[in-house]
C-alpha positions as a Python dict, from the first residue, in 0.01 Angstrom:
ca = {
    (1, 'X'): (0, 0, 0),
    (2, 'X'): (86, 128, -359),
    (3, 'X'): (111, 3, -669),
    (4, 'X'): (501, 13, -629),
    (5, 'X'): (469, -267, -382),
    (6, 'X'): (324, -539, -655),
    (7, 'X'): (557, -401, -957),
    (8, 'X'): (960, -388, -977),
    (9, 'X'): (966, -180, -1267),
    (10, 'X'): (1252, 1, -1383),
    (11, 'X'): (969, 252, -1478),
    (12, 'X'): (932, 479, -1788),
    (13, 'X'): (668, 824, -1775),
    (14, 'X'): (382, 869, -1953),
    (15, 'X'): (259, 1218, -1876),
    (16, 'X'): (-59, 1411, -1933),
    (17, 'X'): (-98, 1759, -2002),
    (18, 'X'): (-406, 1966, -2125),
    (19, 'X'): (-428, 2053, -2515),
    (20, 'X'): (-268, 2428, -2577),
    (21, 'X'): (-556, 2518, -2818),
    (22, 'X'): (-853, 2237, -2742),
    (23, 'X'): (-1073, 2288, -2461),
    (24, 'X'): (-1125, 1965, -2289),
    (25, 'X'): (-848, 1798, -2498),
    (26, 'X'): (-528, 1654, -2405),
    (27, 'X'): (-166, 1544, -2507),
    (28, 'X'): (66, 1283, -2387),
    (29, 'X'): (413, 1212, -2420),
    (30, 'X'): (665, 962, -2280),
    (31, 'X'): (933, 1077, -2081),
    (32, 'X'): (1270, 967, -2177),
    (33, 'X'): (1478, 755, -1922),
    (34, 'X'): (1415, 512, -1670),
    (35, 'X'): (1261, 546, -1324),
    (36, 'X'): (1393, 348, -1072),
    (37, 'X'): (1071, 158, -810),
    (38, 'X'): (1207, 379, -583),
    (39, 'X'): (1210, 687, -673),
    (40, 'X'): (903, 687, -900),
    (41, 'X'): (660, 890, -662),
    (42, 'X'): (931, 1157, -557),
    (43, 'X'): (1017, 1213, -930),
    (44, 'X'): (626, 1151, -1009),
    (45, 'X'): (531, 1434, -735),
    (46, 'X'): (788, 1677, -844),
    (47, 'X'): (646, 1689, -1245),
    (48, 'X'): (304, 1770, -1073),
    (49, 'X'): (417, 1993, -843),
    (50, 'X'): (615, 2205, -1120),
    (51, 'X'): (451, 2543, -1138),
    (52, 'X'): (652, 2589, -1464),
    (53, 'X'): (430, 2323, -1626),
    (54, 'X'): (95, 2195, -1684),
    (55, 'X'): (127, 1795, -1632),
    (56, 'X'): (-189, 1682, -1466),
    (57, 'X'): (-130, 1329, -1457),
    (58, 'X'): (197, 1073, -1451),
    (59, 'X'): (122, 751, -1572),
    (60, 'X'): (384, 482, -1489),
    (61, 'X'): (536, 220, -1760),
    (62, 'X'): (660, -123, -1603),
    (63, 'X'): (944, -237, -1847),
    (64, 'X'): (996, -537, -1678),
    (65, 'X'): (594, -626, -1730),
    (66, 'X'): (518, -399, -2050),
    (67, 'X'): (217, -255, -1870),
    (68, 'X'): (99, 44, -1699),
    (69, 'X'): (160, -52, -1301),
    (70, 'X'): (-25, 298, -1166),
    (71, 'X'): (7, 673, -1167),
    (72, 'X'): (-60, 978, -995),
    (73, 'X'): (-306, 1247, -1073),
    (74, 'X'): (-257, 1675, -1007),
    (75, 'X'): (-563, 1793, -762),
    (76, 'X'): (-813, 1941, -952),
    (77, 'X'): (-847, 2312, -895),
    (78, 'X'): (-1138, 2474, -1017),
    (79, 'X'): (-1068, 2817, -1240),
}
């Protein structure tokens, strides 16, 4: 069971990436465009999974419910 089971959406991004110049700070920025319930963890999977970019966390925006529903996190790796 996800949160996609409790929320409709259409869904809007919120992602997290680490600061370019701060260590141990970070940046956000909304995504533009709608997510459809459905394909919110494909699409959410393939901006973590980009090795072109450095998104460690998608947050997901219910418009429906004006609320964060859930998210998805990158797997720490250790450097």
């Amino acid at each position: 069971m996800t949160f996609l089971d409790n929320h409709r959406g259409p869904f809007l991004f919120c992602v997290t990436r680490p600061h370019k110049t701060k260590n141990a700070h970070y940046t956000t920025e909304w995504l533009k465009g709608s997510v459809d319930r459905h394909d919110v963890e494909d699409e959410a999977r393939a901006l973590l999974n980009d090795p072109r970019d450095t998104i460690i966390s998608v947050h997901a925006w219910s418009e429906r419910e004006q609320q964060f529903a859930g998210g998805y996190t990158r797997a720490v790796t250790s450097r």
